[in-house]
VMD Tcl script that builds the backbone (N, CA, C; Angstrom):
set m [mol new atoms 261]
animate dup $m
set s [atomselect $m all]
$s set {name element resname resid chain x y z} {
  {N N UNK 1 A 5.008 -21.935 -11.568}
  {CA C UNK 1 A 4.264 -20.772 -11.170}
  {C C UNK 1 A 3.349 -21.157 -10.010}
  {N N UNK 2 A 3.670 -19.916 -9.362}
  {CA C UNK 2 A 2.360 -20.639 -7.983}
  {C C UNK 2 A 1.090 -19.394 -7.959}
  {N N UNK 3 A 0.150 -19.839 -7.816}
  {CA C UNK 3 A -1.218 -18.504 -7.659}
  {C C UNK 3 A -1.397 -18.543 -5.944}
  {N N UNK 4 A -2.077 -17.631 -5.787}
  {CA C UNK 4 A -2.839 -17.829 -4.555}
  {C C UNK 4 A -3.940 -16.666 -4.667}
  {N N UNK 5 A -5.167 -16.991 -4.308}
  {CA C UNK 5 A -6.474 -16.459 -4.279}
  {C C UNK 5 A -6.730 -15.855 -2.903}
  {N N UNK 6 A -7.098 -14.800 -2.602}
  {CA C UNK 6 A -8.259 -14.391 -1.255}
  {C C UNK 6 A -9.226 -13.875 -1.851}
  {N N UNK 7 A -9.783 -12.997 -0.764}
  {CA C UNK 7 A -11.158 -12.538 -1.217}
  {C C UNK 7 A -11.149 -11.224 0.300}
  {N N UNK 8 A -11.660 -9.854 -0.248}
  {CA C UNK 8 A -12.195 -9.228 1.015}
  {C C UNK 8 A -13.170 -8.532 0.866}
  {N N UNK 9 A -13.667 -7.678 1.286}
  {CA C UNK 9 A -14.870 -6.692 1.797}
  {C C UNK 9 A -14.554 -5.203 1.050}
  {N N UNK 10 A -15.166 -4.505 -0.015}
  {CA C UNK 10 A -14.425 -3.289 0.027}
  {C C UNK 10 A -15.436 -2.361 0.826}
  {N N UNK 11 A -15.058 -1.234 0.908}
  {CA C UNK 11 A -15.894 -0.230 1.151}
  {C C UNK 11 A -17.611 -0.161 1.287}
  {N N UNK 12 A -17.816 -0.075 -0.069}
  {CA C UNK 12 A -19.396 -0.323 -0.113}
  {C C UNK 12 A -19.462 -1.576 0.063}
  {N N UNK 13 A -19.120 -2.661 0.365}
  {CA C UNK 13 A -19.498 -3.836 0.915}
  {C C UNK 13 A -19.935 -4.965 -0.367}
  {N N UNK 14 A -19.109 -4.209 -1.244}
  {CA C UNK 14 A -19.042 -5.456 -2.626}
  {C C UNK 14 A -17.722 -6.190 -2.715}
  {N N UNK 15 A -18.020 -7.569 -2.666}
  {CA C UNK 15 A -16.531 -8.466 -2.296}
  {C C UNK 15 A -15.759 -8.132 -3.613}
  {N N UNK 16 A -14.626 -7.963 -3.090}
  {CA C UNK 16 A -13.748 -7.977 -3.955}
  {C C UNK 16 A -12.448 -8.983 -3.800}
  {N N UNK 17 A -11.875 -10.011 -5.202}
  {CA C UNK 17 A -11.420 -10.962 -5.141}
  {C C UNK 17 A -9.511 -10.801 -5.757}
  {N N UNK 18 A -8.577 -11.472 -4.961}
  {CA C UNK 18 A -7.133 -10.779 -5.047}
  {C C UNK 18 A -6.214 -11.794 -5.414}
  {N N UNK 19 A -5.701 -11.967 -6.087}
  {CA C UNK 19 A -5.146 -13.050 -6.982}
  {C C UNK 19 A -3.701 -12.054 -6.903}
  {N N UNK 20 A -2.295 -13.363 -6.576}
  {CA C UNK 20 A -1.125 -12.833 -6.720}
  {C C UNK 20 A -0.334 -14.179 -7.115}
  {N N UNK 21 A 0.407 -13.752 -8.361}
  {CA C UNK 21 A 1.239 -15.229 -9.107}
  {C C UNK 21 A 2.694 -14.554 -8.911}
  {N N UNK 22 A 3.038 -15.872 -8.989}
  {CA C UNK 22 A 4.755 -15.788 -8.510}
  {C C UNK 22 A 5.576 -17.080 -9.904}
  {N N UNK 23 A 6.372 -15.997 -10.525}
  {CA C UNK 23 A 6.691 -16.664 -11.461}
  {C C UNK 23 A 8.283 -16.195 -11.557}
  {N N UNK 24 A 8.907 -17.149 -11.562}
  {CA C UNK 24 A 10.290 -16.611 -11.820}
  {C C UNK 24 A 11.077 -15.273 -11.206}
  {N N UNK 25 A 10.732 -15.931 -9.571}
  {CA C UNK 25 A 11.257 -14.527 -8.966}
  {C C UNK 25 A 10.029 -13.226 -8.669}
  {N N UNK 26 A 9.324 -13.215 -9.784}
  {CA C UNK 26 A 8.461 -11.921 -9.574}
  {C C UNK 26 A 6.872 -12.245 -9.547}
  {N N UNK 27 A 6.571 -11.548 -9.031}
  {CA C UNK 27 A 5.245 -11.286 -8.465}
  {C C UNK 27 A 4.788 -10.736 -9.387}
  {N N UNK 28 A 3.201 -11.126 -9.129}
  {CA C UNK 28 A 2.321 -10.228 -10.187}
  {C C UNK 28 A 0.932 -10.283 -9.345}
  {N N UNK 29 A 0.118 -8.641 -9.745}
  {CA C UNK 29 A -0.851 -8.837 -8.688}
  {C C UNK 29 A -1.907 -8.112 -9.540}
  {N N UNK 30 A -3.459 -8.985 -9.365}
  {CA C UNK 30 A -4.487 -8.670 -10.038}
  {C C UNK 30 A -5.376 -8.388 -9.095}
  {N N UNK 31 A -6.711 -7.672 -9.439}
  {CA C UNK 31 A -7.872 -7.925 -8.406}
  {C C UNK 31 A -9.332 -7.661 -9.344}
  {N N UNK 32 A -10.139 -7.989 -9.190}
  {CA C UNK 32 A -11.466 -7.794 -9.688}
  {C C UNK 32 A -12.788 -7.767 -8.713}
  {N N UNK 33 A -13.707 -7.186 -8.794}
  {CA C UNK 33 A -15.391 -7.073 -7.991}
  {C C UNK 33 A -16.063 -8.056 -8.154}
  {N N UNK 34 A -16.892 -8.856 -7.782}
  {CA C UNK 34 A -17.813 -9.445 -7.717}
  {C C UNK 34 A -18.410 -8.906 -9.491}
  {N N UNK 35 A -19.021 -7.668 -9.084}
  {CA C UNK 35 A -19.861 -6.943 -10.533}
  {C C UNK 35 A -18.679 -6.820 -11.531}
  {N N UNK 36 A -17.430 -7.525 -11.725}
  {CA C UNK 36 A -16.186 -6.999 -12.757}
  {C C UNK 36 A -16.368 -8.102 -13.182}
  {N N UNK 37 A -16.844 -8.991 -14.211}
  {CA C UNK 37 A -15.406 -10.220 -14.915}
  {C C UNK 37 A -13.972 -10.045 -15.088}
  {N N UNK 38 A -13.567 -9.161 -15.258}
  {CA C UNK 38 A -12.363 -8.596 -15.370}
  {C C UNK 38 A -11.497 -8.254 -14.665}
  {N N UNK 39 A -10.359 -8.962 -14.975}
  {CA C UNK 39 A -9.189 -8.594 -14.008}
  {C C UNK 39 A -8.486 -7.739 -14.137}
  {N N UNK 40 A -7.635 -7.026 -12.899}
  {CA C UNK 40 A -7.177 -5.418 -13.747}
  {C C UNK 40 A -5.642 -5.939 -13.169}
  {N N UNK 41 A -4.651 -5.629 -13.912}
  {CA C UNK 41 A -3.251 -6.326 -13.185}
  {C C UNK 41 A -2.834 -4.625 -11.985}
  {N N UNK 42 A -2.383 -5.005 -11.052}
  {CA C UNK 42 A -1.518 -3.732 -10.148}
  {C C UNK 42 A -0.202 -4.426 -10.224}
  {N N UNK 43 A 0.516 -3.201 -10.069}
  {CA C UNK 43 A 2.155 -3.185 -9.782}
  {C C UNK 43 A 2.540 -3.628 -7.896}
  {N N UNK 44 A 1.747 -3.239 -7.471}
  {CA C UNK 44 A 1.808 -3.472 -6.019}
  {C C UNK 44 A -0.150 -2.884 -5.545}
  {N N UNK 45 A -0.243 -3.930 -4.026}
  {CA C UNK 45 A -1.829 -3.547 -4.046}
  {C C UNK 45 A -1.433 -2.564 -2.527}
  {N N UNK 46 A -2.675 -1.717 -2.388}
  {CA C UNK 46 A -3.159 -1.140 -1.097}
  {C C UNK 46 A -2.160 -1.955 0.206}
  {N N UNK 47 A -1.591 -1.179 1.048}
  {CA C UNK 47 A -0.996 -1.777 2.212}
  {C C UNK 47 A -1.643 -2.892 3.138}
  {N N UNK 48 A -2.860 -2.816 3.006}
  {CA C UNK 48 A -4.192 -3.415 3.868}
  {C C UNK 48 A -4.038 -4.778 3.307}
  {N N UNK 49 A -4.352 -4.767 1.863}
  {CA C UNK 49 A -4.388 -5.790 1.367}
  {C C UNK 49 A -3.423 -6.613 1.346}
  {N N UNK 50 A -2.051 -6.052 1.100}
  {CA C UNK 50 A -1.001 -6.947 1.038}
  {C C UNK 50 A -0.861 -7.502 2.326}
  {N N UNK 51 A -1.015 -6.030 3.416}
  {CA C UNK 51 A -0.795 -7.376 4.710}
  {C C UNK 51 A -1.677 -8.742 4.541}
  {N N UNK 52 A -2.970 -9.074 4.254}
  {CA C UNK 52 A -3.452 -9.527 4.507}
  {C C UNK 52 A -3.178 -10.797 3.458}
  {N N UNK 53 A -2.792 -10.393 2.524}
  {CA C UNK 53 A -1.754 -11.650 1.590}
  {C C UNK 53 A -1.005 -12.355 2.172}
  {N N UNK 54 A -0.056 -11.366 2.986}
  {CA C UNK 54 A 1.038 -11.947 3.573}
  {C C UNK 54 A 0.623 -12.886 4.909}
  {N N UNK 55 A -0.145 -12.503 5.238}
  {CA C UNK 55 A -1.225 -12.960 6.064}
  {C C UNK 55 A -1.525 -14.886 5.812}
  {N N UNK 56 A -2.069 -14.624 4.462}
  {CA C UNK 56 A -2.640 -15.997 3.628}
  {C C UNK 56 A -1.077 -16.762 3.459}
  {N N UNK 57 A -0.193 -15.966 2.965}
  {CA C UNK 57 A 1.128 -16.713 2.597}
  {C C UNK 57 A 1.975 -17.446 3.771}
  {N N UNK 58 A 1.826 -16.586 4.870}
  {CA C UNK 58 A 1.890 -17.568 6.377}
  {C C UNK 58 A 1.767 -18.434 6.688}
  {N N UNK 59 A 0.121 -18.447 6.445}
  {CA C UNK 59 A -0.720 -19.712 6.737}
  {C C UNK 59 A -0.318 -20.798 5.915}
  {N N UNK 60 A 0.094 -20.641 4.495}
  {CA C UNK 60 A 0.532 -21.367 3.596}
  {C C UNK 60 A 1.655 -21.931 4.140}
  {N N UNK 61 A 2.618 -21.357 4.618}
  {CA C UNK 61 A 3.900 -21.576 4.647}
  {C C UNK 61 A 3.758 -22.679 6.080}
  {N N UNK 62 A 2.692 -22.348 6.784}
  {CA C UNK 62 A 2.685 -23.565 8.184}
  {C C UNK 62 A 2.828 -24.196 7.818}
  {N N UNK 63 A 1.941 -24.937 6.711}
  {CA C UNK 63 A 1.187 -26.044 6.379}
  {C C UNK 63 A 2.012 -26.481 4.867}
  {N N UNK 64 A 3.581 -26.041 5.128}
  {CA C UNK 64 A 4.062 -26.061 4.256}
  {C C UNK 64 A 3.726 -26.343 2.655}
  {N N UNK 65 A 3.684 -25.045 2.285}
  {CA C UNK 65 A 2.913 -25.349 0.934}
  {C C UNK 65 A 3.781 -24.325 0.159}
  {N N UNK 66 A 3.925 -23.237 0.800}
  {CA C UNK 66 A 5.071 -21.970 0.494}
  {C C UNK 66 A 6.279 -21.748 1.124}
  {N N UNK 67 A 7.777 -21.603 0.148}
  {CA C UNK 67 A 8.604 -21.799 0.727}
  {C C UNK 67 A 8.741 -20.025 1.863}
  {N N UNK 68 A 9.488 -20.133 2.989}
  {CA C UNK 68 A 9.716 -19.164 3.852}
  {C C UNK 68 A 10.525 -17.603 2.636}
  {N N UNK 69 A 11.177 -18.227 1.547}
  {CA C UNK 69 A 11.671 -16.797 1.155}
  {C C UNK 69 A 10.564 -16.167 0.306}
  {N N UNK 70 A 9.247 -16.678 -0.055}
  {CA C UNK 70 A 8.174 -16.104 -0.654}
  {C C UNK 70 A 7.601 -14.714 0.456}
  {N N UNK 71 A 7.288 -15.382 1.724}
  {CA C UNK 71 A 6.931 -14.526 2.734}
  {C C UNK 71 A 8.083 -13.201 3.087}
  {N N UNK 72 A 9.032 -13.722 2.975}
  {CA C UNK 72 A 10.258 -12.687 3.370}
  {C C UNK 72 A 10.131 -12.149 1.673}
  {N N UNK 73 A 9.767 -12.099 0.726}
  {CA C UNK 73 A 9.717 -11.363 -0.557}
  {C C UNK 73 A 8.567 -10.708 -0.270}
  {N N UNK 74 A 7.361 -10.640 0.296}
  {CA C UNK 74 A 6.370 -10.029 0.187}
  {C C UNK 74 A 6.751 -9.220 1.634}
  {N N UNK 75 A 7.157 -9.454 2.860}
  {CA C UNK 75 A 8.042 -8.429 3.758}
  {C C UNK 75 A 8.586 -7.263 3.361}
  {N N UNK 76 A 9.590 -7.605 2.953}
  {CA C UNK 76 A 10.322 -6.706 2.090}
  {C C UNK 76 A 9.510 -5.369 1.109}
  {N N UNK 77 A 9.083 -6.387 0.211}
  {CA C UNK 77 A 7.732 -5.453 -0.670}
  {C C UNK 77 A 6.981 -4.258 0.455}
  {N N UNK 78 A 6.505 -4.782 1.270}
  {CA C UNK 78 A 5.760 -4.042 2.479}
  {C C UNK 78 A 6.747 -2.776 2.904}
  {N N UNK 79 A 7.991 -3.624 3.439}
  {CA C UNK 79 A 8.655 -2.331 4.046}
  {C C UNK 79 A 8.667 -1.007 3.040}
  {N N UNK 80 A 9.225 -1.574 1.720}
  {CA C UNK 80 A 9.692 -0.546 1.121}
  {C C UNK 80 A 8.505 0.136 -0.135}
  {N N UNK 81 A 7.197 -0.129 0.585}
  {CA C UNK 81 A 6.068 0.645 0.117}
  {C C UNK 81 A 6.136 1.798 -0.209}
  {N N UNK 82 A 5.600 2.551 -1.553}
  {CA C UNK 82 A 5.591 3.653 -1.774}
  {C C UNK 82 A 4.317 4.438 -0.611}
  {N N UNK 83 A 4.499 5.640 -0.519}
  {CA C UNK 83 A 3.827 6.721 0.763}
  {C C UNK 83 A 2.264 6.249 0.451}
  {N N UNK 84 A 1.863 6.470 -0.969}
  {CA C UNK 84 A 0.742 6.542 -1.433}
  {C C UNK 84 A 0.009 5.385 -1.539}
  {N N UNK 85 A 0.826 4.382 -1.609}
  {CA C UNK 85 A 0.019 2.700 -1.079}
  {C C UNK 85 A 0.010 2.835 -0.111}
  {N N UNK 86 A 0.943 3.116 0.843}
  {CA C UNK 86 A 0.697 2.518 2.608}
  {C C UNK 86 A -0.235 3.377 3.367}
  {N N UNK 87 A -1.416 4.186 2.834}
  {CA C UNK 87 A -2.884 4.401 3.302}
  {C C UNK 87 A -3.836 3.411 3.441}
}
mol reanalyze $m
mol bondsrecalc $m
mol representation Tube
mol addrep $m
């Protein structure tokens, strides 16, 4: 299993922290607030965010740490976004 952690800015300007595990093919994606202990699992996150995963998984992949079909799995995911995530 591999994790990978970011972190961004929401709205009102309370960090919010984005955790996505890769286990056997599939993805799994959590996020929680600063003010949350709690993690809430999503099926897929906000378009913003994922770019910005895919973003982190890049960088990973320079510095070889992630193989190239992880990034082309989270591509994919992107393209075929439902209407109502890709706001």
């Amino acid at each position: 299993m591999t994790k990978h952690e970011w972190h961004d800015r929401a709205d009102d300007g309370e960090q919010v922290y984005y955790r996505a595990l890769h286990h056997a093919g599939r993805w799994e994606f959590y996020s929680t607030r600063k003010s949350d202990p709690e993690w809430e699992q999503h099926e897929l996150l906000p378009l913003a965010v994922m770019k910005s995963f895919r973003e982190v998984l890049w960088n990973k992949h320079l510095r070889r740490r992630v193989p190239l079909k992880h990034v082309e799995q989270i591509d994919r995911m992107i393209e075929e976004m439902p209407p109502e995530l890709a706001e």
